[in-house]
TORKOL-4160 file (C-alpha; in steps of 0.2 Angstrom, whole numbers, padded with zeros to 4 digits, m for minus):
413
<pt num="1" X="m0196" Y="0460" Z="m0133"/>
<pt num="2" X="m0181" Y="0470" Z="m0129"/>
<pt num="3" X="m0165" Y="0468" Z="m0133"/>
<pt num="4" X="m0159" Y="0463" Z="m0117"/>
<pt num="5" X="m0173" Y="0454" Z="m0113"/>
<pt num="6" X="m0168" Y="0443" Z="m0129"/>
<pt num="7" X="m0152" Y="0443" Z="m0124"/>
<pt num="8" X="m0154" Y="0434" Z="m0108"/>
<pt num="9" X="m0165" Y="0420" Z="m0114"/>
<pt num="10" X="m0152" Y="0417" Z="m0125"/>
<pt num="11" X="m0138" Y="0414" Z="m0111"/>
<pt num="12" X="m0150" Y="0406" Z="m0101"/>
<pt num="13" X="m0153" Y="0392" Z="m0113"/>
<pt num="14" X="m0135" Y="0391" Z="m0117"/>
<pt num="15" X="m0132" Y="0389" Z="m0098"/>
<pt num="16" X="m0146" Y="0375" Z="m0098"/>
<pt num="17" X="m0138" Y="0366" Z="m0111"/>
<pt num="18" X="m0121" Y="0364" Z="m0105"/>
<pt num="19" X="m0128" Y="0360" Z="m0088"/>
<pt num="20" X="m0137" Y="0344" Z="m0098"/>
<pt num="21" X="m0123" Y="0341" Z="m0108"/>
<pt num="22" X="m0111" Y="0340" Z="m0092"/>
<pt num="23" X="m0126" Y="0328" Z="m0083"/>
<pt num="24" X="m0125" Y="0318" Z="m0100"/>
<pt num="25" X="m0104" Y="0316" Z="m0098"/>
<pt num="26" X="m0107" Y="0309" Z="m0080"/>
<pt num="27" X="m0118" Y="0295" Z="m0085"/>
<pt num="28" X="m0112" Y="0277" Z="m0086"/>
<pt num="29" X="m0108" Y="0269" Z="m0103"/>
<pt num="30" X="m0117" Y="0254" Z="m0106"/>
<pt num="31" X="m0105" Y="0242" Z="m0109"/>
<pt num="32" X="m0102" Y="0228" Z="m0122"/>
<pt num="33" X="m0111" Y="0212" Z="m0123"/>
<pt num="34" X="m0104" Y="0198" Z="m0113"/>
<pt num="35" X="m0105" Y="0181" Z="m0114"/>
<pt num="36" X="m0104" Y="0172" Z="m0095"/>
<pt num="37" X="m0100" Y="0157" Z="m0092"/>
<pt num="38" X="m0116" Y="0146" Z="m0091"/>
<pt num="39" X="m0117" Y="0130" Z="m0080"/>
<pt num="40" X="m0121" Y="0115" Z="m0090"/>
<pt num="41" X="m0131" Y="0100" Z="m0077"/>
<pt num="42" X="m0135" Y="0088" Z="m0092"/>
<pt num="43" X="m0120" Y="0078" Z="m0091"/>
<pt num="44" X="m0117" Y="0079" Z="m0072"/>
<pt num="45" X="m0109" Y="0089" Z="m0061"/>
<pt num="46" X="m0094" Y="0103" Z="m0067"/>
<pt num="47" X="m0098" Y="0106" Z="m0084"/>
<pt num="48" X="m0101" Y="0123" Z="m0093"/>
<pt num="49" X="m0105" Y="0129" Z="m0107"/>
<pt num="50" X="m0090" Y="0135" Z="m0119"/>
<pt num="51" X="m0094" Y="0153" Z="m0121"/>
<pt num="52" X="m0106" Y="0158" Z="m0139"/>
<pt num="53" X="m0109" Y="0139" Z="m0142"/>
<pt num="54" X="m0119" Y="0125" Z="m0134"/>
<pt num="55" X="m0103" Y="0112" Z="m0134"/>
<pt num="56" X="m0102" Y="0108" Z="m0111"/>
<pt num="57" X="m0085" Y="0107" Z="m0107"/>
<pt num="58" X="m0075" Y="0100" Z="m0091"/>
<pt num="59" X="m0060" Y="0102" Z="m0087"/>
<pt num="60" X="m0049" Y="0091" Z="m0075"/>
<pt num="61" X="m0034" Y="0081" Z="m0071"/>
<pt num="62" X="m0022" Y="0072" Z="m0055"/>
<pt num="63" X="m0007" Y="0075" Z="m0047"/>
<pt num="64" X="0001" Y="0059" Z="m0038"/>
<pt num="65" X="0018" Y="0057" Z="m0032"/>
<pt num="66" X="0023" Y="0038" Z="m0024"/>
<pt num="67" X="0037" Y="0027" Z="m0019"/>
<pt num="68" X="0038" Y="0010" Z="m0021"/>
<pt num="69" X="0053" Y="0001" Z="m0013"/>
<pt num="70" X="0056" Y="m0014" Z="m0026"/>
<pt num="71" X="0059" Y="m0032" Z="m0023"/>
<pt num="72" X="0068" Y="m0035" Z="m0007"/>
<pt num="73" X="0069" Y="m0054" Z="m0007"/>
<pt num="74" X="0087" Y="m0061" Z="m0010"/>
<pt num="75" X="0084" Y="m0062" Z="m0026"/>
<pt num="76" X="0077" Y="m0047" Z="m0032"/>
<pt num="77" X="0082" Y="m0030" Z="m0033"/>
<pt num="78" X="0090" Y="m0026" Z="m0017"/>
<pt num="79" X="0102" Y="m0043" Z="m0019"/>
<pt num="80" X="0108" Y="m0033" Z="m0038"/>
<pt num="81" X="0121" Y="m0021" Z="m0034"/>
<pt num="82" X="0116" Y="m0013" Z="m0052"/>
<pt num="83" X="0097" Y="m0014" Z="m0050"/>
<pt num="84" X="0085" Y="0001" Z="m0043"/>
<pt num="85" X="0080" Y="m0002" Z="m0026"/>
<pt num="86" X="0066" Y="0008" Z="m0028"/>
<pt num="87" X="0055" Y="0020" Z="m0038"/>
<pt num="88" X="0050" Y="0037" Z="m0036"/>
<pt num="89" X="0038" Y="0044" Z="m0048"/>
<pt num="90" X="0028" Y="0060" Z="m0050"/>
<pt num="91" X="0015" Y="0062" Z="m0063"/>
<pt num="92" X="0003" Y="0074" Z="m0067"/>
<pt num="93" X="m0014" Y="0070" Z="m0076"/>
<pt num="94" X="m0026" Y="0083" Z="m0086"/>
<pt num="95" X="m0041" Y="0080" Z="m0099"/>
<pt num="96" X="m0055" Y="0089" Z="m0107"/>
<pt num="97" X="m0071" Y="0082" Z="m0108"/>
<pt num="98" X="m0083" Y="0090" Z="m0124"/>
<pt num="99" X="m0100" Y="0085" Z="m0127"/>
<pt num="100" X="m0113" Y="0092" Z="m0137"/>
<pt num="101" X="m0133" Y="0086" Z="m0139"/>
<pt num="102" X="m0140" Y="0081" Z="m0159"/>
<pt num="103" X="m0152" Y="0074" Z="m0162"/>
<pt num="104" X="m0141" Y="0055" Z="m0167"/>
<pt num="105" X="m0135" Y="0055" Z="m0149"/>
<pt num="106" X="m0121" Y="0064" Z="m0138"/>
<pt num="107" X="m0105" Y="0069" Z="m0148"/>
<pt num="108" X="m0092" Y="0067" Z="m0136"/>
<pt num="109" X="m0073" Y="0071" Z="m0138"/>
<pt num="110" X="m0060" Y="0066" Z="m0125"/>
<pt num="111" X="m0044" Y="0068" Z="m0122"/>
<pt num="112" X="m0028" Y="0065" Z="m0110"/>
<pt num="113" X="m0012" Y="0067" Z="m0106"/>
<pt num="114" X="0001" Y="0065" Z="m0093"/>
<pt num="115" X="0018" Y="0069" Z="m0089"/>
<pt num="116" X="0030" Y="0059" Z="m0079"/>
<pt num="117" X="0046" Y="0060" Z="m0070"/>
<pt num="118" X="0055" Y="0041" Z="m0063"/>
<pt num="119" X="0071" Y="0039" Z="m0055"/>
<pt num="120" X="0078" Y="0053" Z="m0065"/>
<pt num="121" X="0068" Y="0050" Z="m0083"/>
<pt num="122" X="0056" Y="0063" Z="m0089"/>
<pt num="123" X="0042" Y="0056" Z="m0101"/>
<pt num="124" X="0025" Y="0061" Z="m0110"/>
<pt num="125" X="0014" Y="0049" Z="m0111"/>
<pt num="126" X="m0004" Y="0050" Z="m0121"/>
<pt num="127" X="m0019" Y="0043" Z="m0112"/>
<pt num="128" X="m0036" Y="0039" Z="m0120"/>
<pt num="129" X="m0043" Y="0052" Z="m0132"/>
<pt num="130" X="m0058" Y="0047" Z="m0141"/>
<pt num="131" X="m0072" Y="0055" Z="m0151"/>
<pt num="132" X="m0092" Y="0047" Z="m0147"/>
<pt num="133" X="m0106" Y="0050" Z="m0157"/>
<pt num="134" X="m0122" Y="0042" Z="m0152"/>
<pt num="135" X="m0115" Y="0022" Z="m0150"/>
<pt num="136" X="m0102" Y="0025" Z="m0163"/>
<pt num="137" X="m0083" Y="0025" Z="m0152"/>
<pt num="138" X="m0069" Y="0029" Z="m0161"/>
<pt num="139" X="m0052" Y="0031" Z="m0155"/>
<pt num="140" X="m0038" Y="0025" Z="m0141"/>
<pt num="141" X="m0046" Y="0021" Z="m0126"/>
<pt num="142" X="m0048" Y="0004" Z="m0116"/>
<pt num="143" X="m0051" Y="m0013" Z="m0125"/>
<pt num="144" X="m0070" Y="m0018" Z="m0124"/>
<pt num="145" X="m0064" Y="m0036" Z="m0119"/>
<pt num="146" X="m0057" Y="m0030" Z="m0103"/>
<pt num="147" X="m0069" Y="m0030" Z="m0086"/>
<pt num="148" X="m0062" Y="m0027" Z="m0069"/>
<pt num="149" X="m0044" Y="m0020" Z="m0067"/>
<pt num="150" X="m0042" Y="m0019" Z="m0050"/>
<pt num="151" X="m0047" Y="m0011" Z="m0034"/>
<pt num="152" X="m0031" Y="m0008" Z="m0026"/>
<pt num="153" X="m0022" Y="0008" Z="m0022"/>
<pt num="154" X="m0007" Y="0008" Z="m0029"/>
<pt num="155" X="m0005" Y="m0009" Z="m0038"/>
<pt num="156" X="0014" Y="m0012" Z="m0036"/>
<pt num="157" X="0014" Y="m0031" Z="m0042"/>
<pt num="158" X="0008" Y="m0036" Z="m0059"/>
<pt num="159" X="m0009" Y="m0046" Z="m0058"/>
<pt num="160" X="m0013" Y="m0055" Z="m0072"/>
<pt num="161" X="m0031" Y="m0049" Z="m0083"/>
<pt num="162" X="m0031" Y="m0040" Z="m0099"/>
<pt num="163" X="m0029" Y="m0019" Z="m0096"/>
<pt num="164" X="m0026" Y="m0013" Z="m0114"/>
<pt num="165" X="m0028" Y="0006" Z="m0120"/>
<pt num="166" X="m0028" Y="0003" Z="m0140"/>
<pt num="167" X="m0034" Y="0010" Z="m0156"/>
<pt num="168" X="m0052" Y="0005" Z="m0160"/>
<pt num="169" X="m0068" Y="0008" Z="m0169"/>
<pt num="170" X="m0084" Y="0001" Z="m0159"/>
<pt num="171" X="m0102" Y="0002" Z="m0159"/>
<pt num="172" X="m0113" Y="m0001" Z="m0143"/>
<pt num="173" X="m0131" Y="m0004" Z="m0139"/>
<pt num="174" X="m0141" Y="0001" Z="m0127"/>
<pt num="175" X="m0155" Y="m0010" Z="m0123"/>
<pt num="176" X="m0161" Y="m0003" Z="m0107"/>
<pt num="177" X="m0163" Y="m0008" Z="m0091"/>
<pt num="178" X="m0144" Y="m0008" Z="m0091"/>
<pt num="179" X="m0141" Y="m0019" Z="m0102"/>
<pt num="180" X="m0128" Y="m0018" Z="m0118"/>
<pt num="181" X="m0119" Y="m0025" Z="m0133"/>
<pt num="182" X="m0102" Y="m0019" Z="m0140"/>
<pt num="183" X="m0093" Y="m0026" Z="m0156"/>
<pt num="184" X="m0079" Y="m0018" Z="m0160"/>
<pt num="185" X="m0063" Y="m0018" Z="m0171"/>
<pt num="186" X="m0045" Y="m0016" Z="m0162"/>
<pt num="187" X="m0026" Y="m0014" Z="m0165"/>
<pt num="188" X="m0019" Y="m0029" Z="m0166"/>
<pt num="189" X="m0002" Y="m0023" Z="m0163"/>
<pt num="190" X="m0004" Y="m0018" Z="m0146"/>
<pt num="191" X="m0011" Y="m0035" Z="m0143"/>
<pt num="192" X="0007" Y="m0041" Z="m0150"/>
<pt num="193" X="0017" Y="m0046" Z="m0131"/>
<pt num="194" X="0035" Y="m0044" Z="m0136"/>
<pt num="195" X="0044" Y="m0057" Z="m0131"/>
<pt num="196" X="0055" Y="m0060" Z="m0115"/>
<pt num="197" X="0061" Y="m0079" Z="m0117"/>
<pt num="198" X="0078" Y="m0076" Z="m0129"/>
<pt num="199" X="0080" Y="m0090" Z="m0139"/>
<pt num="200" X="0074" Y="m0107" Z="m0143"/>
<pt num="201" X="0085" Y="m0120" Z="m0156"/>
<pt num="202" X="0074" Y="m0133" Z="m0166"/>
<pt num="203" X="0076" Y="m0142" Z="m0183"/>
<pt num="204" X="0072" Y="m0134" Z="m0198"/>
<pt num="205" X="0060" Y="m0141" Z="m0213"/>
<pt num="206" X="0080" Y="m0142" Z="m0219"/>
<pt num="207" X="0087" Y="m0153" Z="m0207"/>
<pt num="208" X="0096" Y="m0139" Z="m0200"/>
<pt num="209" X="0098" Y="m0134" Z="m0180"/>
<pt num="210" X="0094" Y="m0116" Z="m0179"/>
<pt num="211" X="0092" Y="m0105" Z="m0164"/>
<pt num="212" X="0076" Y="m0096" Z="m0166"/>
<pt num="213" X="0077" Y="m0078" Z="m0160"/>
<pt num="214" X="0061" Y="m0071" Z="m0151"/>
<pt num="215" X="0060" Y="m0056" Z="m0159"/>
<pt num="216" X="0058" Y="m0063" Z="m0177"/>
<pt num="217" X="0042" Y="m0073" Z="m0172"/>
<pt num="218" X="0027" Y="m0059" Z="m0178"/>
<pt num="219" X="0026" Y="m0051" Z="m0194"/>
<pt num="220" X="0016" Y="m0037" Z="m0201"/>
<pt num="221" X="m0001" Y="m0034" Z="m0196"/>
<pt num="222" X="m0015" Y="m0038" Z="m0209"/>
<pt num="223" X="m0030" Y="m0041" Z="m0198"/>
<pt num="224" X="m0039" Y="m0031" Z="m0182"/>
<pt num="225" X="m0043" Y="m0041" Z="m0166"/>
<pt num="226" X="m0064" Y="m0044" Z="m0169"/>
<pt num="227" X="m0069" Y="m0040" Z="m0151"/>
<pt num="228" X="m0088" Y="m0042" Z="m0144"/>
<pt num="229" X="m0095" Y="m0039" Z="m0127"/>
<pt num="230" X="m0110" Y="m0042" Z="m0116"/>
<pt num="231" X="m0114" Y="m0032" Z="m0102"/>
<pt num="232" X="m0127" Y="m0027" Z="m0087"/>
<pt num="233" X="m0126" Y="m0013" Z="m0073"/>
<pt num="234" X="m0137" Y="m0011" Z="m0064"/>
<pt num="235" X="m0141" Y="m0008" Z="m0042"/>
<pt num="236" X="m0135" Y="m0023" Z="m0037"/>
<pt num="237" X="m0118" Y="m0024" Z="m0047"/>
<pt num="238" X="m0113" Y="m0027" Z="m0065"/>
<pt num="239" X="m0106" Y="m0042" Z="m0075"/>
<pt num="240" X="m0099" Y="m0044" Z="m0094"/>
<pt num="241" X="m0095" Y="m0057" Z="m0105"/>
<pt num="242" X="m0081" Y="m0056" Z="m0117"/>
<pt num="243" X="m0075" Y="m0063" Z="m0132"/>
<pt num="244" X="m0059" Y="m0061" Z="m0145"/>
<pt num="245" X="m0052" Y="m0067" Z="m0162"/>
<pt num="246" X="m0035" Y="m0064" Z="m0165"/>
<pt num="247" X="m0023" Y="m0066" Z="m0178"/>
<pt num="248" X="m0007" Y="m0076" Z="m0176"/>
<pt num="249" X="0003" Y="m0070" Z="m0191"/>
<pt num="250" X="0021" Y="m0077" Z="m0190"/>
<pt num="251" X="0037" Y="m0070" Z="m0197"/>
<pt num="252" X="0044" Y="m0073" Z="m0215"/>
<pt num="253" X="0060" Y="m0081" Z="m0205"/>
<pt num="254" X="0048" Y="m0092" Z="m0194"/>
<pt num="255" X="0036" Y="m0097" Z="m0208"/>
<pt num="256" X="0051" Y="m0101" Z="m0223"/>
<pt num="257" X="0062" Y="m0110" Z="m0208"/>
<pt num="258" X="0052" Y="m0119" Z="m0199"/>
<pt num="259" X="0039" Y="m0133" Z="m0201"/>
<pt num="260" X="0019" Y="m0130" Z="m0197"/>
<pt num="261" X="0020" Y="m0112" Z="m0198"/>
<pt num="262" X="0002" Y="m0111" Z="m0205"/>
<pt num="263" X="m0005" Y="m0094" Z="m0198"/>
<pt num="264" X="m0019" Y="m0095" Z="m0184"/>
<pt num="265" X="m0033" Y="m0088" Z="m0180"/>
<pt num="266" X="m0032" Y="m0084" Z="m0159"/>
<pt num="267" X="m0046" Y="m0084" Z="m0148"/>
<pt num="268" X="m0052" Y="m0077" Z="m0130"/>
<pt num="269" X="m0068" Y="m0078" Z="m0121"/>
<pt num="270" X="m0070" Y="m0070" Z="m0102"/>
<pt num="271" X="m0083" Y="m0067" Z="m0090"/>
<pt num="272" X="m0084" Y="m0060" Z="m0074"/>
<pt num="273" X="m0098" Y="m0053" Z="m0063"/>
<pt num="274" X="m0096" Y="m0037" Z="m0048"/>
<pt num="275" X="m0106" Y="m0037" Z="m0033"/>
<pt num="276" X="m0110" Y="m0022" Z="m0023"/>
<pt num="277" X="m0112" Y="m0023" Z="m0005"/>
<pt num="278" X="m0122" Y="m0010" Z="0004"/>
<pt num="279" X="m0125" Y="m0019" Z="0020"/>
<pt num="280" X="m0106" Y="m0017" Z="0023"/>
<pt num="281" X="m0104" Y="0002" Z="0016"/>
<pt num="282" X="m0108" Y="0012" Z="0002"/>
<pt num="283" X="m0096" Y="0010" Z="m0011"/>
<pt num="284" X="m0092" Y="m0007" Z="m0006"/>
<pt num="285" X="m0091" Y="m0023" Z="m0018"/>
<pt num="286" X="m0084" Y="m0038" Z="m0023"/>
<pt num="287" X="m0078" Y="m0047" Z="m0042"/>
<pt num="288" X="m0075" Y="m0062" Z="m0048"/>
<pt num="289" X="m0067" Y="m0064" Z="m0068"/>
<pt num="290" X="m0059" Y="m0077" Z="m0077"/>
<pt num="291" X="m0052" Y="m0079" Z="m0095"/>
<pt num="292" X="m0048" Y="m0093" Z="m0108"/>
<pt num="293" X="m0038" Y="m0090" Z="m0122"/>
<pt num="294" X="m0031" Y="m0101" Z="m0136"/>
<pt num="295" X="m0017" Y="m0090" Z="m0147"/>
<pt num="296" X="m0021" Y="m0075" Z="m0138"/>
<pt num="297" X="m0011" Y="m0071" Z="m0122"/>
<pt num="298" X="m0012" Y="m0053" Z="m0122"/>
<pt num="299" X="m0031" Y="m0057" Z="m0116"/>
<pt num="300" X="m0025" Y="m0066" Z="m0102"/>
<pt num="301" X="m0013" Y="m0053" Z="m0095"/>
<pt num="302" X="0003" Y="m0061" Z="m0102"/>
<pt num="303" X="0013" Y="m0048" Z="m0103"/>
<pt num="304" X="0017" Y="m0040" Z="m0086"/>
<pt num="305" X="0033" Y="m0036" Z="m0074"/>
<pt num="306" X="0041" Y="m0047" Z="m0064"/>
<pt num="307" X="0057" Y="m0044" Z="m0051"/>
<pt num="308" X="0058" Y="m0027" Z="m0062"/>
<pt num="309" X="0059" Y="m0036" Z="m0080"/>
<pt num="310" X="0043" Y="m0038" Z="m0093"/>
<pt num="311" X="0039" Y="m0057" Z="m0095"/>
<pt num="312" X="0028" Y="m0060" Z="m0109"/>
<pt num="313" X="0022" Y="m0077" Z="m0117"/>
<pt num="314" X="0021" Y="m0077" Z="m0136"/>
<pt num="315" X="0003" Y="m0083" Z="m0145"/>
<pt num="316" X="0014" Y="m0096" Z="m0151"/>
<pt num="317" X="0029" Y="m0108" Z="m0149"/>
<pt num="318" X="0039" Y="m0122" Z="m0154"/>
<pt num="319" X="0033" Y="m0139" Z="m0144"/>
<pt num="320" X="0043" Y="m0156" Z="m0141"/>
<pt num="321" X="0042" Y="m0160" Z="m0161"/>
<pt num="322" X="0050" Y="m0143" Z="m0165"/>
<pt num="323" X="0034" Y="m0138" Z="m0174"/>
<pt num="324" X="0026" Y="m0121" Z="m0173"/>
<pt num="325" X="0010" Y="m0122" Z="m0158"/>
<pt num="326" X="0000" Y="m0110" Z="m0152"/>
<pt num="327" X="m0001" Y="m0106" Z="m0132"/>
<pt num="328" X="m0017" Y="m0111" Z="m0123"/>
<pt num="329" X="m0020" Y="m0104" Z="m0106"/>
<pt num="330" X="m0030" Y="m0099" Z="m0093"/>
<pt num="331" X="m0032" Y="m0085" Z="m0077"/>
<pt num="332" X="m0042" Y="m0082" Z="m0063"/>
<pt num="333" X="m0046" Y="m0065" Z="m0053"/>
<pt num="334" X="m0055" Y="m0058" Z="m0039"/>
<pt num="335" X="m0055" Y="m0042" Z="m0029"/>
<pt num="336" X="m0063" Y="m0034" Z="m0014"/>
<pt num="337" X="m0066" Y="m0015" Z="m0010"/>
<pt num="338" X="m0073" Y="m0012" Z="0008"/>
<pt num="339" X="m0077" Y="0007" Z="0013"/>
<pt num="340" X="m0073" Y="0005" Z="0030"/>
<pt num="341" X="m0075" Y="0021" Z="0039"/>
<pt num="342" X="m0082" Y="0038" Z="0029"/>
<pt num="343" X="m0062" Y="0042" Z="0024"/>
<pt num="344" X="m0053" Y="0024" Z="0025"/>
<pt num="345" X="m0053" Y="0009" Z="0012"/>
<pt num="346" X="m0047" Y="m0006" Z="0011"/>
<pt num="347" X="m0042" Y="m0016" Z="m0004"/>
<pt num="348" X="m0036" Y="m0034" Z="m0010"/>
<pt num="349" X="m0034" Y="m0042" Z="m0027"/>
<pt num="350" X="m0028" Y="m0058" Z="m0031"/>
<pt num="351" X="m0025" Y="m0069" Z="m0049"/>
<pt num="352" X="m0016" Y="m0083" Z="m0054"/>
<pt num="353" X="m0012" Y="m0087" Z="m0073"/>
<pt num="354" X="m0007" Y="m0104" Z="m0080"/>
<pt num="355" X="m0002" Y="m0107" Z="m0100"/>
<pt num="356" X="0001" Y="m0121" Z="m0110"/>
<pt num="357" X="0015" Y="m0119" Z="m0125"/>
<pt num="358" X="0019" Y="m0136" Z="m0129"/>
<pt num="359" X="0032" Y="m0142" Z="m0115"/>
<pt num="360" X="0045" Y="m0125" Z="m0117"/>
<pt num="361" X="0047" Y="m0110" Z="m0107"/>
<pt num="362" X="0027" Y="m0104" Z="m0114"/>
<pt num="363" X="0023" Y="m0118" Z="m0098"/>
<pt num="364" X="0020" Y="m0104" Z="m0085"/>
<pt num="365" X="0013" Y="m0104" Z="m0068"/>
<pt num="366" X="0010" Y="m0086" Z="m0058"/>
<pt num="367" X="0002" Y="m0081" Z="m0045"/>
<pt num="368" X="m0001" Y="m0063" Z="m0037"/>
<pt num="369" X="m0009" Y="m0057" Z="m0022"/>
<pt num="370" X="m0011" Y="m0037" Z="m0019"/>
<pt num="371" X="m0017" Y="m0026" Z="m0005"/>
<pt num="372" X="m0018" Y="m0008" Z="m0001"/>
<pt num="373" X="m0026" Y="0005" Z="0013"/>
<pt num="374" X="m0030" Y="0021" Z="0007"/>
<pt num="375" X="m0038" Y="0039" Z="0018"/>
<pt num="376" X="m0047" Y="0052" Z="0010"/>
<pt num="377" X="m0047" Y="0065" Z="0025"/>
<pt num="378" X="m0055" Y="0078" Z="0013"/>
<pt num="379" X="m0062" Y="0077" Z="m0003"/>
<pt num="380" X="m0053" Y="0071" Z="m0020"/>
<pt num="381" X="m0034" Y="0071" Z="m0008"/>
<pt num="382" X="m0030" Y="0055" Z="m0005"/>
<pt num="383" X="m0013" Y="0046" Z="0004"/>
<pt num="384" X="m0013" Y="0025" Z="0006"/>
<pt num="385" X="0000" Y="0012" Z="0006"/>
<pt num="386" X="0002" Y="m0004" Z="m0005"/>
<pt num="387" X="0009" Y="m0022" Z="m0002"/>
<pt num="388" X="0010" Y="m0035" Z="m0014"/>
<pt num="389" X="0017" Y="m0054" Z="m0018"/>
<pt num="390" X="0019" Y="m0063" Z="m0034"/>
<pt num="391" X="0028" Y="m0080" Z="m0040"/>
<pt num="392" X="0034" Y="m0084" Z="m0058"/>
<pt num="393" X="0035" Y="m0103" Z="m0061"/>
<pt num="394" X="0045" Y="m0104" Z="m0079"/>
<pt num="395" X="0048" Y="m0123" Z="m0086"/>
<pt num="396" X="0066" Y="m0125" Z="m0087"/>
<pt num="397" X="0070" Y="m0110" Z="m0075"/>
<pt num="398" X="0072" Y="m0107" Z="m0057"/>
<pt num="399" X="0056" Y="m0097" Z="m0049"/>
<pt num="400" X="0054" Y="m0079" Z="m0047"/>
<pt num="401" X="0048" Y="m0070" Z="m0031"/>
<pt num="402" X="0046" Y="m0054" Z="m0026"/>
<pt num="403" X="0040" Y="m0043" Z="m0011"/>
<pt num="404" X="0035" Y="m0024" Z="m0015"/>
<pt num="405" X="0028" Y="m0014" Z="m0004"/>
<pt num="406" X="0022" Y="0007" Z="m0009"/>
<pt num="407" X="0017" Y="0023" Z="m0005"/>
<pt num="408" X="0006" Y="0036" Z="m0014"/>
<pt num="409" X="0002" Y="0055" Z="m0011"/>
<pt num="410" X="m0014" Y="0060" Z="m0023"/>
<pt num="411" X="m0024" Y="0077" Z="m0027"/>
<pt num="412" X="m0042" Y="0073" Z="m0040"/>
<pt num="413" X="m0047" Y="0089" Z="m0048"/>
């Protein structure tokens, strides 16, 4: 072969090769492994899977903003030159949901929080956050005693049944069919109801008059409420039947001042039963509940708000002999939901309270009737209006009343 011949296969291959090499420079890169988000459907709707593990995550939270014009009887905030005439609060809700599959159960971990502004006062406020593994619940959420807490909108008057977010440790059972059994223990402390009714003068174990001040009636704490449940859900409804023991440990002041100061063991027993009613509408129902309890008020609902003050009646008082007594006591509750239209509902709850302390200011009487409308005109926005009535029968004091009426914007995500 020549020399040019050589030499021209030589060029011709270097011509191929840069041809190839320039091909080779326009060809994509393949990129980098990514991990997309991946819809989880085996805890319900809107939860994914958290990128490289196989923990489903959701994510979501409220917006409400509402106005609630506050007593306007003569005697109530409107008659007070110094008292708020009405309150204006924002808030805004957000939580995460985790919840991972073992072979013990669901772990679950839950949390909340929520930032408020009111008439001018900014405030953080921390909501239920809880971790579940299987039965076992541990955490701040809602008591186990607790059954219905309302069906209104707003809720602008007190009604009185036990709501209570608290510390707890608790263990369900589930039996099937919809059936279940909680025991559980729980912070006593948020069972404490601080007092309202300043001071009360009896005789000492000394002879001597003293005037007792409300605020040195509890001591420390030294033993968590024992709560136990019953419950049933199933198509037609559910019901639950509750029960409590709770410590009544009394101050160093109260128990070296005073006669019959021997700490006592409270108790609380409820029940109360939820209908639904499809023939009406979908989402429809109806609940009945009532509550005895003996050394136990915070069970009844005991402590609420009243013409813009906290009332609350103490688990024990002094009674006509000047000894130490526990408070017995009783309410009643219902409510009613009706769908009425695809986008309106109505709501009305109702509940009276009545307790026993011994012939002093722990012999209340209340009664508290609310009711609201609400319209959804798309999904998860909601605006409605509120109403409520409540009177407050004190022994020894004049009644209370008060008329509340309320409005609330609100956005579900």
């Amino acid at each position: 072969m020549s020399v040019l011949n050589i030499r021209s296969l030589l060029l011709g291959v270097a011509a191929a090769a840069t041809a190839t090499t320039a091909q080779a420079a326009d060809l994509p890169v393949a990129p980098e492994p990514v991990d997309y988000v991946r819809i989880c459907d085996a805890y319900g709707a809107r939860f994914y899977y958290i990128p490289g593990t196989e923990t489903c995550l959701r994510v979501g939270g409220r917006v409400r903003t509402q106005f609630r014009v506050n007593n306007v009887l003569d005697d109530g905030a409107w008659g007070a030159r110094n008292s708020d005439g009405y309150t204006w609060r924002t808030q805004g809700y957000l939580y995460l949901d985790a919840r991972t599959a073992t072979e013990f159960g669901t772990l679950r971990a839950y949390t909340e929080i929520s930032q408020a502004a009111e008439n001018g006062a900014e405030s953080l406020d921390f909501g239920s956050t809880y971790i579940q593994w299987g039965g076992l619940t541990a955490g701040y959420l809602t008591s186990n005693f607790d059954i219905f807490t309302g069906q209104v909108f707003m809720g602008v008057v007190s009604r009185n049944w036990s709501d209570t977010t608290l510390n707890q440790i608790a263990y369900t059972a589930a039996f099937g069919n919809g059936f279940s059994a909680t025991v559980a223990l729980e912070d006593r402390s948020s069972r404490e109801i601080n007092p309202s009714f300043t001071t009360d003068t009896v005789t000492s174990n000394q002879g001597r008059t003293v005037s007792v001040a409300t605020s040195e009636t509890y001591g420390g704490t030294r033993m968590p409420d024992v709560v136990a449940a019953i419950a049933v859900s199933q198509g037609w409804g559910s019901a639950q039947l509750s029960g409590a023991l709770h410590q009544v440990y009394h101050s160093s002041f109260i128990n070296s001042t005073l006669s019959n100061t021997e700490d006592d063991l409270g108790w609380a027993i409820g029940a109360g039963v939820l209908f639904n009613l499809p023939m009406i509408n979908s989402g429809s129902n109806v609940f009945f509940q009532g509550f005895y309890a003996d050394g136990a008020m915070s069970y009844l609902g005991g402590s609420f708000t009243q013409n813009g003050s906290t009332f609350s009646i103490l688990d024990a008082g002094l009674d006509n002999n000047g000894n130490i007594d526990t408070t017995t006591g009783y309410s009643l509750s219902a409510g009613a939901y009706i769908q009425a239209t695809p986008t309106i509902g109505l709501a009305l709850d109702g509940s009276y309270l009545s307790t026993d302390g011994g012939g002093n200011t722990l012999d209340v009487d209340r009664w508290a009737i609310d009711g609201s409308i609400q319209w959804e005109p798309v999904s998860g926005f909601e605006m409605g209006a509120d109403i409520g009535y409540s009177n407050l029968d004190v022994q020894g004091r004049s009644d209370v009343d008060e008329l509340l009426f309320g409005v609330r914007v609100q956005r579900t995500f």
